[in-house]
Structure formats: C-alpha cells, structure tokens
N, C-alpha and C positions, 0 to 999 in steps of 0.2 A: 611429518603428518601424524593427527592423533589415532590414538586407539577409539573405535567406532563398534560398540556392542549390538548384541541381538537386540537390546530390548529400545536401543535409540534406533536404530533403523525401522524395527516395527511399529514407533513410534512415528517418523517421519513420512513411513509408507499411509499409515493412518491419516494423517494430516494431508496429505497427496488425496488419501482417498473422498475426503473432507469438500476439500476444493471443487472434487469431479462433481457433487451431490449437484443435480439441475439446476434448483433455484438460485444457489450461492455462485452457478457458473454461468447463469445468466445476470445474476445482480454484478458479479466479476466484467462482464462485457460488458454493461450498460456503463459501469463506472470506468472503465477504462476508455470508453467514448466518448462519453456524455458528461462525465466528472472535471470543472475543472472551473470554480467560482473563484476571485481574488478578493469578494470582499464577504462582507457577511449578507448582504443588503443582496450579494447573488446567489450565494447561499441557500437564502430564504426563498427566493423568486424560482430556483432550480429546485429545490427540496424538501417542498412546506411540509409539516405535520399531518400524517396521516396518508401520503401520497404512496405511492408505488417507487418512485425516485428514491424519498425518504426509508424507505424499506431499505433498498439497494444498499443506497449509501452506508447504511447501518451494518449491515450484513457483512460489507466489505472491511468494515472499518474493524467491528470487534472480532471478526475472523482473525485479523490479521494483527489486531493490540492481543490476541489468545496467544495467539502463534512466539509475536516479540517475548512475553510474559515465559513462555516456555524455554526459550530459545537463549536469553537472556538469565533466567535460574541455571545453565548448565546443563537442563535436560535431555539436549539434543546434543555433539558437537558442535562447534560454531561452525568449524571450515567444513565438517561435514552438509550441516545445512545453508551454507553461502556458497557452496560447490552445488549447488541443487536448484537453488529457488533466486531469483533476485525484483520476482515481482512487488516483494513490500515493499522496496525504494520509490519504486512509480504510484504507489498507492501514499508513504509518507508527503511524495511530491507535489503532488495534488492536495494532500490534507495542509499544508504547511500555510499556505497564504490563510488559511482559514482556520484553521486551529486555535490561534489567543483566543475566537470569537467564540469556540466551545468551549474556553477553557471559563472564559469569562459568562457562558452563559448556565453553567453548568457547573460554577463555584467551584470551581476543578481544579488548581492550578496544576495538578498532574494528569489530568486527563490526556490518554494517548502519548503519555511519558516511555512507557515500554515499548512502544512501534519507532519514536523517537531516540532512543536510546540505542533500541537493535541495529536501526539504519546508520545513526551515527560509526557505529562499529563498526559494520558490512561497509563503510565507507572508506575508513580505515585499510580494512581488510581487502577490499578491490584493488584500492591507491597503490597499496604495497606492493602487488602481486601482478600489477599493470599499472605503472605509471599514466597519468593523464587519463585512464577511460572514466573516473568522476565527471572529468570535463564534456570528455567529448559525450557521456551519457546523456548531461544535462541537456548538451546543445542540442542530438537526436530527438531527447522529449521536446525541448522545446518547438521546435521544427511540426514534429507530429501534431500539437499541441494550435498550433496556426494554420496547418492543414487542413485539421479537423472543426476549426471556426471559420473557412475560408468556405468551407463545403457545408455549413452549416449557414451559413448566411446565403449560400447561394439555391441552399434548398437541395442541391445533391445528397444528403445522408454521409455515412463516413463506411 
C-alpha cells in the first residue's frame, strides 16, 4: 500500500465535499436514473440544449472528467482514491454508447479521454484485487439498467 499525504486526502475530502454541493447531487440522481441513451438520436431527444437534463448531464460529466484529470496526473493516490469512490465507472458506463457522438460532435477526438483513461485503470485495479467483479458489476448495471426502463415504461418512476 502507498504512502497517502495530508495534502491528497484534503484534497479528496474536497472533492467528497464537491459531490455533497445540492445541485451537482441532485444533477448525480437524476443521471444515475434517468441517464442512459445508446444512440445519439437519444441522446438528443433525452437532453436537448438548454434543457434542465442537459444541465445535469453536464455537471456530472465534467465533475467527474475534473476528478479523472486529477486523479490520473498523480494527484490523488490511485488506490487511495479507488478504495473510496467507484461511482465514475457507472457514470463512464453510461457515457460509453454515447461518447464517439461527443467526440464527433464536438471536434474532440479526446473529449472525456481522462474519465476514460481513469476507468480503464480503476478496471484494471478492481480485476486484480477481485477477480471477475468487472463482470459481475457490469451484469448488476446492466440489470438495474432494465429495471429502470421496465418502470419507466410502466409509468411507476424508479
């Protein structure tokens, strides 16, 4: 295990604290409900320009490409901050069907490269340290994921 300073844990606690702020932990709920387009075309129709959705999805997005950007430079520990947090996985998961279409719309080919990059690692890092929970993570999202369109089409909420 590494050496974990004052100044990265004040750091992390900051970022913890970040998270708590209302807005970004209600735009956090809405997207972990509500987030979850496979094309662009839903994309669009889920989170026009100028929307309240559109808000959200932003907020969650470069919170958390902030965070990889940090996290990814060394500034943090890794295993200290993948011993803490594993919600950018579910937030990559989500962006991943949809991503070329930002990357593409937005002349970006690196756009959201560092959320990308972190998760690839924290992937890594999980696998090693617990064989197979990559797998059984994805199936759990995936499940949640059909639940949450199965109560959505019936009009129950989630």
């Amino acid at each position: 295990m590494s050496d974990v300073n004052h100044e990265q844990v004040n750091l992390m606690l900051r970022l913890y604290d970040i998270r708590r702020e209302p807005r970004l932990r209600e735009a956090r709920e809405w997207y972990m409900t509500n987030f979850n387009p496979t094309t662009p075309e839903q994309l669009m129709a889920q989170c026009p320009p100028g929307s309240q959705e559109n808000a959200f999805m932003r907020m969650v997005f470069s919170y958390w490409e902030m965070v990889a950007s940090i996290v990814n430079r060394g500034l943090i520990d890794e295993d200290f901050f993948f011993e803490n947090t594993g919600e950018q996985w579910v937030v990559w998961e989500r962006l991943k069907p949809v991503v070329s279409a930002f990357r593409t719309m937005f002349k970006n080919p690196l756009a959201f490269s560092n959320l990308e990059k972190h998760c690839e690692i924290f992937e890594r890092w999980r696998e090693k340290r617990a064989p197979g929970s990559n797998e059984a993570l994805r199936a759990m999202h995936a499940q949640i994921q059909q639940q949450q369109a199965a109560q959505k089409k019936s009009g129950a909420g989630f």
